[in-house]
C-alpha positions as CSV (number, residue, x, y, z in Angstrom):
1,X,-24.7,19.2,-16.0
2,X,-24.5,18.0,-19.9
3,X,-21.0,18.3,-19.3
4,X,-20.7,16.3,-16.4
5,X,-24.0,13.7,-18.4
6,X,-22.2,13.2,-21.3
7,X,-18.5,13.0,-20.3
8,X,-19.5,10.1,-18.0
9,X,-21.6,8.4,-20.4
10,X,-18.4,8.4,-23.1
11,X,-16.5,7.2,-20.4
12,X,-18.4,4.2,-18.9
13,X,-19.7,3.1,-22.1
14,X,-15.8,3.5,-24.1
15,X,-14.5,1.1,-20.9
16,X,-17.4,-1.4,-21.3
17,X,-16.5,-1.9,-24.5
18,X,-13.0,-2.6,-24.0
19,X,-14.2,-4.9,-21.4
20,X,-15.9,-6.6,-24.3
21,X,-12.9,-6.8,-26.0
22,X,-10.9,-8.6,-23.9
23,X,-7.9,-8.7,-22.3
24,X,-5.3,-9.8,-25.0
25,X,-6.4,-5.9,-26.6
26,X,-5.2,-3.8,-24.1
27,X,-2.0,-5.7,-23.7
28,X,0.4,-4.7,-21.0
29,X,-2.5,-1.3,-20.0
30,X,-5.8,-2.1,-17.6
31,X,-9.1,-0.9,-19.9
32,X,-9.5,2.0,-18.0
33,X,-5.9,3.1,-18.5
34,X,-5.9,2.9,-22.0
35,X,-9.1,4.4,-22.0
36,X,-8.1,7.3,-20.6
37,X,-5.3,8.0,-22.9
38,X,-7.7,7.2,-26.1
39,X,-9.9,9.8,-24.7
40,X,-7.6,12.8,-23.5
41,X,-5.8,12.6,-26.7
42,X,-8.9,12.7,-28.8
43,X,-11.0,15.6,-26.9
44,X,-7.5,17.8,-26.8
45,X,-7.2,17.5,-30.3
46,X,-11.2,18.6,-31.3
47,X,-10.0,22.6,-30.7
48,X,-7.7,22.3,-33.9
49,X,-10.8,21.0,-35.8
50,X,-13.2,23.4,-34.2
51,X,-13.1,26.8,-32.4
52,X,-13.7,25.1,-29.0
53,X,-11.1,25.1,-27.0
54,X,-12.5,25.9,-23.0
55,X,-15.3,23.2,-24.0
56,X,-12.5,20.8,-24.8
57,X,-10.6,21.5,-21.6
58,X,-14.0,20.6,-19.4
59,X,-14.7,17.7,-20.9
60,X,-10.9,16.6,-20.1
61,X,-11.2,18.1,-16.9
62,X,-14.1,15.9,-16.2
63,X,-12.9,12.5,-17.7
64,X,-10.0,13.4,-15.7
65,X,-12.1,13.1,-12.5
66,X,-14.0,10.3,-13.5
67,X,-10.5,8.4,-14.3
68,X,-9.4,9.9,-10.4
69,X,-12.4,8.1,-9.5
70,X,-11.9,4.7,-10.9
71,X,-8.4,4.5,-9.7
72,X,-9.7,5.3,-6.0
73,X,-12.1,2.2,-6.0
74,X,-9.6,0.1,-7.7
75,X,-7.5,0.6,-4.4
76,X,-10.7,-1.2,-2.7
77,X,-10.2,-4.7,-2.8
78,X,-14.2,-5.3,-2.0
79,X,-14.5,-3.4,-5.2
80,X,-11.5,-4.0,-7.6
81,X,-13.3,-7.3,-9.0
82,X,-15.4,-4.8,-10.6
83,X,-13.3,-2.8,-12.4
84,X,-10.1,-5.6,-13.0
85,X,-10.8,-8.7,-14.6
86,X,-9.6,-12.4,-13.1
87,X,-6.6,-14.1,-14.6
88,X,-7.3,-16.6,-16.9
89,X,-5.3,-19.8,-16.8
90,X,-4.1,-21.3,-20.0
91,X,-1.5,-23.9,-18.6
92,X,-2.3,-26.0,-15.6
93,X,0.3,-28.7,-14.8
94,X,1.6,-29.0,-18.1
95,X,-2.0,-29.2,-19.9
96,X,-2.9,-26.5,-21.9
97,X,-6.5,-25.0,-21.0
98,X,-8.6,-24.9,-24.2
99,X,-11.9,-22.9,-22.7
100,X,-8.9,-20.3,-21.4
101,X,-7.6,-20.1,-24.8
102,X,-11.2,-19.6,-26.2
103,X,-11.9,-16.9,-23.6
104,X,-9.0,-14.6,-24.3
105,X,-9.1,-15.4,-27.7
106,X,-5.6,-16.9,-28.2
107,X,-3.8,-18.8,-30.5
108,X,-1.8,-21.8,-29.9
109,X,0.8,-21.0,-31.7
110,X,0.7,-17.6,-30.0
111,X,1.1,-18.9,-26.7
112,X,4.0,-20.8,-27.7
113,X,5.5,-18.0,-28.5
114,X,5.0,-16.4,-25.2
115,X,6.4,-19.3,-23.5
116,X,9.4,-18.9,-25.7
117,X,9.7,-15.2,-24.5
118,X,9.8,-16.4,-21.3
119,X,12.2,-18.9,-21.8
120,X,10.3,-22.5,-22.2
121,X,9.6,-24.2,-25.2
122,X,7.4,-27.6,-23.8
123,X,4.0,-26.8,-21.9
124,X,4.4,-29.9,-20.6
125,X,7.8,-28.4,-18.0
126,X,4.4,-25.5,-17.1
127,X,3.2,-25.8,-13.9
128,X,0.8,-22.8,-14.4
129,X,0.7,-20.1,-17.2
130,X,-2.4,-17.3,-17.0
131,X,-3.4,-14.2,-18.7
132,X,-3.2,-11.5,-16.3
133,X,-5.7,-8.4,-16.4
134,X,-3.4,-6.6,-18.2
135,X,-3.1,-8.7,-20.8
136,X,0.6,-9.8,-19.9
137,X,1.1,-13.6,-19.9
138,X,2.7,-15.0,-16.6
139,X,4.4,-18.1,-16.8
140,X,5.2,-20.3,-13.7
141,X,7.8,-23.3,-14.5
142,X,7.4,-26.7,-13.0
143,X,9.9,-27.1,-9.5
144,X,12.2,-29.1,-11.7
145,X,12.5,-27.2,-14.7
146,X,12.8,-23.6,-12.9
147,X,16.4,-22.0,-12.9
148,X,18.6,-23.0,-9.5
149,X,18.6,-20.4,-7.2
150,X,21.3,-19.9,-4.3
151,X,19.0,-21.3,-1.8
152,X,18.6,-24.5,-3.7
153,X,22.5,-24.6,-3.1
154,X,23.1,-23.3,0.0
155,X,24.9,-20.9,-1.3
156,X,25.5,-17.2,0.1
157,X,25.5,-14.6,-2.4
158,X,26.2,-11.1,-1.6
159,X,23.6,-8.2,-1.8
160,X,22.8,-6.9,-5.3
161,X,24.5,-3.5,-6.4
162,X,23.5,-1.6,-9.3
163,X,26.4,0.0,-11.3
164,X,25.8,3.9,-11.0
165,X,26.0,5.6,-14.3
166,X,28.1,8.7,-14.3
167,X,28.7,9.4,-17.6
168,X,26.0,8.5,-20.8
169,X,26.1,9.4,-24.4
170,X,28.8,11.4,-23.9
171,X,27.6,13.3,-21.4
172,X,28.9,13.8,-17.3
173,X,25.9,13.0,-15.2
174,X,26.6,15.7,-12.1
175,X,23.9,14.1,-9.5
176,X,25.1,10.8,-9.5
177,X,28.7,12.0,-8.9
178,X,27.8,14.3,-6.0
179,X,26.2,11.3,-4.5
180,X,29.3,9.3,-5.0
181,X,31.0,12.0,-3.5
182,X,33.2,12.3,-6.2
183,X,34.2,15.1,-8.7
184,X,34.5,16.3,-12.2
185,X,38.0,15.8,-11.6
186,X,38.5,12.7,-10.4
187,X,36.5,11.4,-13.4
188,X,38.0,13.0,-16.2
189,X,41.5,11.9,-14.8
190,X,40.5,8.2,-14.6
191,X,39.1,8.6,-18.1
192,X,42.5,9.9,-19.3
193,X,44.0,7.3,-18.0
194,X,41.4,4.4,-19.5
195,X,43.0,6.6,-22.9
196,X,39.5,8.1,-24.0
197,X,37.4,11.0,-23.7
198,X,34.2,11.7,-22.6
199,X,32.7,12.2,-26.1
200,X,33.9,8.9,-27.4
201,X,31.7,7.0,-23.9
202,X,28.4,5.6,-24.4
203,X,28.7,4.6,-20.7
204,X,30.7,4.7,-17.5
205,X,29.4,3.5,-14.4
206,X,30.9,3.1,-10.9
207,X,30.7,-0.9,-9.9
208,X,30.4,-2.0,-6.3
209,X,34.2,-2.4,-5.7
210,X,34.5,1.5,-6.7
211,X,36.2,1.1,-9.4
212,X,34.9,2.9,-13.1
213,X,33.5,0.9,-16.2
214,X,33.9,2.1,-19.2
215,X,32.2,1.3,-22.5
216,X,32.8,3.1,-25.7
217,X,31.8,3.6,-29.3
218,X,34.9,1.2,-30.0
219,X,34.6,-2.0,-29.5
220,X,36.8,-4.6,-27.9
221,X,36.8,-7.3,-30.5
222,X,36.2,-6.4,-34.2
223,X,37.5,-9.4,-35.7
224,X,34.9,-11.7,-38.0
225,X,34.6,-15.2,-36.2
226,X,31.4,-16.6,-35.3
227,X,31.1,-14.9,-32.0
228,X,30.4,-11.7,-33.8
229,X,28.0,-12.3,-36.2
230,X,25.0,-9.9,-36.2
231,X,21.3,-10.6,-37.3
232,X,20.2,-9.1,-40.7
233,X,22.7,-8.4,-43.8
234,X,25.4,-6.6,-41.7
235,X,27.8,-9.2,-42.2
């Protein structure tokens, strides 16, 4: 039972303090996520500091159960409130939110930097922007300063296809051709005739017309206009 007494203790007390923290320090992981990966990784390693080793795997048996545990009451909505915290708005209508701010503990400038991220640069174009539990930053654009969408036109698109990628790094990805129905043969003769091999492709993928797309470590335009310049002191 002092196995089972103390495990849960580390556990519940580590994840009330993270609570503590706040959300902004367990960006983009819920507390009990990161948690769990804090603790795993720190009672796996106590066997090469001491000669320990089945006492090491119990307690990460047990946290592993009492992380099993959490995330079955988190699927409880009459119980998630306890375990996930409520998103906290920091932009409302294009005002910023200075007790939100206070309570996650964030900088103006750095939530104009998470606006720019997003693709804004006036909190005034905001309709709402909140912290989420995770710690992520959600940002929802006024009606008239979102991007146009189809609808907003009338407009019919057609469906979404993702390119399939059949060759990467160099490399001939066999699945995804036997679920093009295709062969090594068919690609390596449309690869001859693009005049390259498959060593010199980064990647080739099949587009929604059927047709292959390739890409290569040589690329198209190599001249030294402005379209090409490249961040840093590689110019």
């Amino acid at each position: 039972m002092e196995f089972v007494y103390r495990a849960f203790m580390i556990f519940l007390f580590g994840y009330l303090f993270l609570r503590f923290t706040g959300k902004k320090a367990i960006s983009q992981m819920h507390s009990f996520d990161m948690l769990f990966i804090l603790i795993i990784g720190n009672v796996i390693s106590q066997p090469l500091q001491r000669d320990s080793v089945w006492q090491a795997l119990l307690y990460t048996f047990m946290i592993v159960v009492f992380y099993k545990i959490l995330m079955f009451i988190s699927m409880n909505n009459k119980l998630r409130w306890i375990l996930y915290e409520s998103p906290t708005v920091l932009i409302r209508n294009g005002d910023i939110d200075r007790k939100g701010l206070r309570k996650v503990r964030l900088p103006v400038d750095e939530l104009l930097a998470q606006l720019r991220v997003h693709g804004h640069t006036d909190t005034r174009n905001i309709a709402l922007a909140a912290m989420e539990d995770n710690g992520q930053i959600s940002v929802i654009p006024k009606s008239k300063y979102r991007a146009v969408q189809p609808g907003d036109l009338k407009v019919k698109v057609k469906k979404e296809f993702i390119p399939i990628p059949v060759i990467m790094d160099g490399q001939i990805i066999d699945h995804n051709l036997k679920y093009l129905q295709l062969d090594r043969e068919w690609l390596l003769k449309r690869v001859k005739q693009k005049g390259t091999t498959v060593r010199d492709i980064i990647l080739a993928t099949i587009t929604d017309s059927g047709t292959l797309h390739i890409d290569t470590n040589n690329p198209h335009n190599e001249d030294k206009g402005p379209y090409s310049y490249k961040p840093g002191e590689d110019n």
